[in-house]
Steps between C-alpha positions, in 0.01 A plus 500: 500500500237739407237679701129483342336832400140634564348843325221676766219281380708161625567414114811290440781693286850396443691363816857752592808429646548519889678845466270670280219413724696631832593807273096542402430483877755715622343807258142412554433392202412179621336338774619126651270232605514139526227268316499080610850598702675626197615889466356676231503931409176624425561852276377834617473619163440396173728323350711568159377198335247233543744185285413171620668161425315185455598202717445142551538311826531120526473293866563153481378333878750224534453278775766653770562817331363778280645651187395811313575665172495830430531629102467759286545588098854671423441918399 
């Protein structure tokens, strides 16, 4: 499980773990919020570095239920 990441202009960075994000909280360094019912941190500072990873998300609407894909290219 990973918690999704926001720098102070509401870009998307690299999601965190759980316990880095209650650590970035607990010093200030972070601020929590929730966005479409899912937590997310939103940094108080700038952060060490802006590395994104592509990804690619596939839905296929079956007829009772719903299945999505999440992938990504190996680093």
């Amino acid at each position: 499980m990973f918690v999704p990441v926001v720098d102070q202009n509401s870009r998307p960075l690299m999601p965190t773990t759980p316990s880095r994000a209650k650590r970035w909280i607990k010093s200030g360094k972070a601020t929590p919020f929730f966005k479409k019912a899912v937590f997310c941190v939103r940094l108080n500072q700038e952060p060490s570095n802006r590395n994104t990873q592509p990804i690619a998300v596939g839905v296929d609407p079956g007829s009772k239920r719903e299945g999505y894909t999440l992938t990504s290219s190996p680093p």
